[in-house]
N, C-alpha and C positions, 0 to 999 in steps of 0.2 A: 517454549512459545516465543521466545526472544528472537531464537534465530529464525524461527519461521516468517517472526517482522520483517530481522533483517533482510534477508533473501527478497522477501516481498519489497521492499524499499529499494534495495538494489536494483530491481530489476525494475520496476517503473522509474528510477532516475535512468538507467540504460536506457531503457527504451525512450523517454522524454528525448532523451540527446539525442537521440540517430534521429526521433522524427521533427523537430523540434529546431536542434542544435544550438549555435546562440543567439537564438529569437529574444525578443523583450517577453515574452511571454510563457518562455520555456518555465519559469519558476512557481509560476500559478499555475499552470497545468499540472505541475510537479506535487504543488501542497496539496491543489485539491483532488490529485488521484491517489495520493498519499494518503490523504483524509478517508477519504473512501472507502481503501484496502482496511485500514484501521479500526476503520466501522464494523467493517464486514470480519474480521477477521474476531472484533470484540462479541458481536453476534454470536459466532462459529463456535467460541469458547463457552459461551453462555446456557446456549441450545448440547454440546454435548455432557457441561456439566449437569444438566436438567438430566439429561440422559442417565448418568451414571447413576443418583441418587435413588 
């Protein structure tokens, strides 16, 4: 599950930069799609451990 963070994190800081680049606000776009993925991804977890049980 770690790396599927990481990857997820990587990849929204890539992308933040290409669209973004060094904006003042490149950083808060960055936490808060960060945040987001984090949610969603603790969701994801939650709903397929429901699953298995």
């Amino acid at each position: 599950m770690m790396i599927l963070v990481w990857f997820v994190v990587c990849i929204i800081f890539f992308l933040v930069q290409i669209i973004l680049g060094n904006s003042g606000h490149a950083l808060e776009v960055f936490a808060l799609l960060t945040a987001i993925a984090l949610f969603l991804i603790s969701k994801l977890k939650k709903k397929i451990r429901i699953r298995n049980e």
